[in-house]
C-alpha positions as CSV (number, residue, x, y, z in Angstrom):
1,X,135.4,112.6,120.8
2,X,138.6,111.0,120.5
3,X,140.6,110.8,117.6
4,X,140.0,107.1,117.6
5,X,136.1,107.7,117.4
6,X,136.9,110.6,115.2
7,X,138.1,108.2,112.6
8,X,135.7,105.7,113.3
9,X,133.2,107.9,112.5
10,X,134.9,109.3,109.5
11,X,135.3,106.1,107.9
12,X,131.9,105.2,108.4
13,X,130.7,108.7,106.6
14,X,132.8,107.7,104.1
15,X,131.4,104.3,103.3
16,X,127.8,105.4,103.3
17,X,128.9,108.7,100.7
18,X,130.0,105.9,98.8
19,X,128.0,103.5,98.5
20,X,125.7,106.5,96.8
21,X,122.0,105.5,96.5
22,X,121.7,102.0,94.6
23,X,121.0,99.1,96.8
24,X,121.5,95.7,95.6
25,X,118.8,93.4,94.4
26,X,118.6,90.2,93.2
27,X,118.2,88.8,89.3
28,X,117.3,85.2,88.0
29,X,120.9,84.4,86.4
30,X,120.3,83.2,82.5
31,X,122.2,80.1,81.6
32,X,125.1,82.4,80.2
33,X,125.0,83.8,83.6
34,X,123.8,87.6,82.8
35,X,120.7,89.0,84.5
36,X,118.3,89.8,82.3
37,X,114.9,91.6,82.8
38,X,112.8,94.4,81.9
39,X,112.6,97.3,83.7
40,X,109.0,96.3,84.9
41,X,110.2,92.8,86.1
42,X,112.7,94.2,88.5
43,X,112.6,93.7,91.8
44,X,111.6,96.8,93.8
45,X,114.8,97.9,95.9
46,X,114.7,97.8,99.3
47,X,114.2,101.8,101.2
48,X,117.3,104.1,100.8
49,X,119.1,105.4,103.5
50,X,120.3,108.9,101.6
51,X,118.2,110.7,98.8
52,X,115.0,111.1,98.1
53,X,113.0,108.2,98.3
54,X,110.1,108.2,95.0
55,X,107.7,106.6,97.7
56,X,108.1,110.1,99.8
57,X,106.8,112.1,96.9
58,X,103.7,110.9,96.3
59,X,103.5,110.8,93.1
60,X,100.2,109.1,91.7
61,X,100.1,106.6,88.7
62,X,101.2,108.3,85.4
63,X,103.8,109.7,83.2
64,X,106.1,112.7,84.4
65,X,109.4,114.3,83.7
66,X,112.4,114.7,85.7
67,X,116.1,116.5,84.9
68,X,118.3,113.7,85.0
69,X,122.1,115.0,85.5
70,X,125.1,112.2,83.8
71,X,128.7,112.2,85.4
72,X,131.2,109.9,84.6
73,X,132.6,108.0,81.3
74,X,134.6,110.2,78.5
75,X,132.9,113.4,79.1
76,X,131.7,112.9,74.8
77,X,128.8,110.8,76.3
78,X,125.0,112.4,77.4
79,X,121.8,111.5,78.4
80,X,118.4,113.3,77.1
81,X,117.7,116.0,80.2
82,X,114.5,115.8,81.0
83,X,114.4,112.4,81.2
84,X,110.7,110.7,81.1
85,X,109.2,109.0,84.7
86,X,107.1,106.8,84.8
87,X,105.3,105.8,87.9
88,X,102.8,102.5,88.5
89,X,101.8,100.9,91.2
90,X,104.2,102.9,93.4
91,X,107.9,102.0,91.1
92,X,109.3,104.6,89.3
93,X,111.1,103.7,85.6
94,X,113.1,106.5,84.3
95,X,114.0,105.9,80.2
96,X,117.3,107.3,79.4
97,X,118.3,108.3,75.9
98,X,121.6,108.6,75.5
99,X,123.5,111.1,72.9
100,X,124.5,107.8,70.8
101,X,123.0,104.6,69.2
102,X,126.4,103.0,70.3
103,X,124.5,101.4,73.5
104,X,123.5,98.0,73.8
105,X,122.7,97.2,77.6
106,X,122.9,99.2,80.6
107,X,123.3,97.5,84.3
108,X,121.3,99.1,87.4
109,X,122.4,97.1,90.7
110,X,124.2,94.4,88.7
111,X,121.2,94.1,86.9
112,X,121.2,94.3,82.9
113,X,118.4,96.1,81.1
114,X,117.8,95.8,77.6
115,X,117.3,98.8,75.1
116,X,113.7,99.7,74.4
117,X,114.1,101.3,71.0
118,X,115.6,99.9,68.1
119,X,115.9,102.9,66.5
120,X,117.3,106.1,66.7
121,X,119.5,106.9,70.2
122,X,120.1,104.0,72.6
123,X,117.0,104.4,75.1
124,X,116.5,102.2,78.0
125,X,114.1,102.4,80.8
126,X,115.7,101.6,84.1
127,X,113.9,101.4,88.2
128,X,114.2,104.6,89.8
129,X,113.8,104.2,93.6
130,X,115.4,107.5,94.8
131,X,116.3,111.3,93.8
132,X,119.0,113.8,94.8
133,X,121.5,111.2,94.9
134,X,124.7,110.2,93.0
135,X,123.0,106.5,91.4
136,X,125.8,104.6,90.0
137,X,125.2,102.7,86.3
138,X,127.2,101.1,83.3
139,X,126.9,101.5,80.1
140,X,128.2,99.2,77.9
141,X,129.0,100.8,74.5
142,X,130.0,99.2,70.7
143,X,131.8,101.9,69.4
144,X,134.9,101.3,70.0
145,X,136.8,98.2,68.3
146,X,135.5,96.2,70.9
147,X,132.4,96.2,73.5
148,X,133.4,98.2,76.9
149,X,131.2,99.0,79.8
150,X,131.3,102.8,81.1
151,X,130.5,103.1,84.6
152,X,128.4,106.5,84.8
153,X,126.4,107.9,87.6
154,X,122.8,109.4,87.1
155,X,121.3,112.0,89.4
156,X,117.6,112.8,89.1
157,X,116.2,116.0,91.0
158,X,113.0,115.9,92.5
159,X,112.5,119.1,93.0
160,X,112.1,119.3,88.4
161,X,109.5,116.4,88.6
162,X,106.2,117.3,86.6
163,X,103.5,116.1,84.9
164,X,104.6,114.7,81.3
165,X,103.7,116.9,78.6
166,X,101.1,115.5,76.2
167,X,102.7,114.5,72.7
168,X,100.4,115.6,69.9
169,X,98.0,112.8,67.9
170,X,100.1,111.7,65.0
């Protein structure tokens, strides 16, 4: 190989490391001009090229669990490990609860999801179409004197995916 190729080659490696596991999709723009849906309304991503693709697993419909690893931000930042999966109709949604309350949207693909909880920890439930890979997020957070979007990756591991545990009847 020459070292022309060589670097060709190199370069190209380095493109797809990356560009992680995300893949773009597209969002209805609101007149303010931020996407906005639900986790459920997004658009299912098209098949990744590195990872672990959900479809792959075959998981059936249902609730699971998965260790979700968080890189990125501060370092004073966390997510809830494991994080709950839920699969229907062959889409995965993860919910991520973070270590603070401080959260008030999160973006997956340039897509913004709303929080799902109003109370306690900022928890949001985003589309989950691969594992084993570096997924790249923000955050935006209200702590500080003024809004500021984090960007964070999340890494879920298939290999920790199991049936949810049932919550006892209140």
């Amino acid at each position: 190989m020459t070292k022309r190729n060589f670097g060709i080659a190199c370069l190209l490696l380095a493109l797809l490391l990356t560009a992680g596991c995300g893949a773009s999709t597209a969002a209805t723009q609101t007149p303010s001009g931020t996407a906005q849906v639900t986790a459920s309304q997004a658009p299912a991503a098209p098949a990744k090229t590195s990872g672990t693709a959900l479809e792959s697993l075959g998981l059936a419909d249902g609730q699971y669990q998965v260790k979700v690893m968080m890189a990125g931000g501060s370092g004073r930042a966390s997510v809830a490990s494991p994080a709950k999966l839920r699969i229907e109709n062959e889409k995965a949604f993860a919910t991520i609860v973070w270590s603070s309350s401080n959260y008030d949207y999160m973006k997956v693909d340039g897509i913004k999801y709303e929080p799902v909880s109003m109370s306690g920890n900022s928890a949001f439930e985003i589309p989950v179409t691969a594992c084993d890979c570096e997924i790249p997020v923000v955050a935006d957070t209200v702590a500080m004197s003024e809004p500021h979007e984090i960007n964070y990756t999340l890494r879920f591991d298939s290999s920790t995916i199991t049936p949810a545990k049932e919550e006892p009847a209140a």
